[in-house]
C-alpha positions as CSV (number, residue, x, y, z in Angstrom):
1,X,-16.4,24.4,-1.4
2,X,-13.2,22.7,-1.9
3,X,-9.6,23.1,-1.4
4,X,-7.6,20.0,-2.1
5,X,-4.7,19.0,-1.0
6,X,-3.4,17.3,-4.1
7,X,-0.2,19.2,-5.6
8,X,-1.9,22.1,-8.0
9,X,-0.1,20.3,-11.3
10,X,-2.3,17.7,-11.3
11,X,-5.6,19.8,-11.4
12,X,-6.8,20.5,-14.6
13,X,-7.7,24.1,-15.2
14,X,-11.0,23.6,-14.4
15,X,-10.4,22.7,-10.5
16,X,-7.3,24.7,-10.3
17,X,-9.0,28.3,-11.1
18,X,-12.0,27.0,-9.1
19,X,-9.5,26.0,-6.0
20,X,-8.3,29.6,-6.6
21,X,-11.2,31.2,-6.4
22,X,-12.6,29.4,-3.4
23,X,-9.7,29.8,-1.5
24,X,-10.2,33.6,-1.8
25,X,-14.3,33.2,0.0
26,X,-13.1,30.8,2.1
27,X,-9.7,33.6,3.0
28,X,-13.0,36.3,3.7
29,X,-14.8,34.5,6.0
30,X,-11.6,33.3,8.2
31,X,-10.0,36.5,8.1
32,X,-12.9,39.1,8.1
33,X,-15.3,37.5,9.9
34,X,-17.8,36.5,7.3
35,X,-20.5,33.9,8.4
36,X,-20.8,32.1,5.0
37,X,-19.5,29.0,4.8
38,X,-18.6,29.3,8.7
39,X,-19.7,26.0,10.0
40,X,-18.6,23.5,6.7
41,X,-16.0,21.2,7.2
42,X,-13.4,22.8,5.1
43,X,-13.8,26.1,6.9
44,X,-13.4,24.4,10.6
45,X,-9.8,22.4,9.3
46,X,-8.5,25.7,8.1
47,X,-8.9,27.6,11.7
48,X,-5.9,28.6,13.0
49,X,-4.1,27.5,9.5
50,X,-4.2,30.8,7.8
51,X,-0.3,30.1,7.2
52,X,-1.0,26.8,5.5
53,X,-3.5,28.3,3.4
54,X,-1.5,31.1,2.5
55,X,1.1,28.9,1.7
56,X,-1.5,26.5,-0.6
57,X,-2.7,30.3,-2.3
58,X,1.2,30.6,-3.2
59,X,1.4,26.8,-4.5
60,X,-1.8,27.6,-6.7
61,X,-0.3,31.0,-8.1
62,X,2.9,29.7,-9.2
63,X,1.1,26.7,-10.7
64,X,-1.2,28.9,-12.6
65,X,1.8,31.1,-13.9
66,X,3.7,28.3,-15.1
67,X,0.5,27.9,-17.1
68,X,1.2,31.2,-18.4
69,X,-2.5,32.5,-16.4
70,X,-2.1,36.3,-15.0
71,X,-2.6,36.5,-11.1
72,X,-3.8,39.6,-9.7
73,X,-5.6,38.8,-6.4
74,X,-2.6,38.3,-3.5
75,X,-3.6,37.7,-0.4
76,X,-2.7,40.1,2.4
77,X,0.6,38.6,4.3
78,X,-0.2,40.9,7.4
79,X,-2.9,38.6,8.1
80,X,-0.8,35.2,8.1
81,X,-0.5,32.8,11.4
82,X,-1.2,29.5,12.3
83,X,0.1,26.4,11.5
84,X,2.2,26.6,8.3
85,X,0.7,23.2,7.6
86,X,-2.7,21.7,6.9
87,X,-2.5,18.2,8.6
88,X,-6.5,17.6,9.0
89,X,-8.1,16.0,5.4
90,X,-11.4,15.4,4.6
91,X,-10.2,13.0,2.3
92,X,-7.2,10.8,2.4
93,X,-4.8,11.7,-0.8
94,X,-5.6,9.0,-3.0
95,X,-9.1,9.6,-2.0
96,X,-9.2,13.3,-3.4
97,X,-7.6,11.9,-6.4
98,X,-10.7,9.2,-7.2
99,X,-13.0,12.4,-6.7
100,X,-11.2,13.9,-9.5
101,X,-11.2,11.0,-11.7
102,X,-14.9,10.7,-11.4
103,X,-15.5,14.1,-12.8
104,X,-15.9,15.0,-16.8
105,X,-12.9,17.0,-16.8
106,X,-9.1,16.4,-17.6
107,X,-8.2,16.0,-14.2
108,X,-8.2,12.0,-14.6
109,X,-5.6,12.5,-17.6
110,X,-2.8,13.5,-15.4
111,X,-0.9,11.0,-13.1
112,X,-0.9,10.3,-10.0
113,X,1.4,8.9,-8.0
């Protein structure tokens, strides 16, 4: 389970549907109590950030329409509070970013900063 904290644009489609779809398990199990996933590290540094990960659910969505993808899974805004941002990383930035470039995808064709 990963969700990065790169911007979305630079994750190829591979990563960024994956992100998506992670997000969503790792939505379940903060929000209804779930026990999967409950003691990995990316669960704990999303506790008490459900506003931040809302927020990184909306930064995925408008990423993926401006790739012209359908998005038909919104999360439910009743649920939102918390910190509005994540400030805890697993991985520094340009640390996340090496990750990506050692992968076989086209992740490491799109710059970074």
């Amino acid at each position: 389970m990963r969700i990065w904290d790169l911007p979305p644009e630079v994750l190829c489609r591979q990563h960024l549907l994956g992100e998506h779809r992670e997000l969503h398990g790792l939505w379940n199990v903060l929000t209804l109590g779930k026990s999967g996933y409950r003691e990995h590290p990316e669960t704990k540094r999303w506790v008490g950030r459900l506003a931040a990960l809302y927020n990184r659910h909306e930064a995925l969505v408008a990423e993926m329409h401006r790739r012209g993808y359908r998005h038909n899974s919104p999360l439910d805004d009743s649920l939102v509070n918390g910190l509005t941002e994540q400030d805890i990383l697993i991985d520094s930035l340009d640390e996340q970013f090496s990750l990506l470039t050692e992968r076989p995808c086209p992740c490491p064709m799109i710059p970074w900063p």
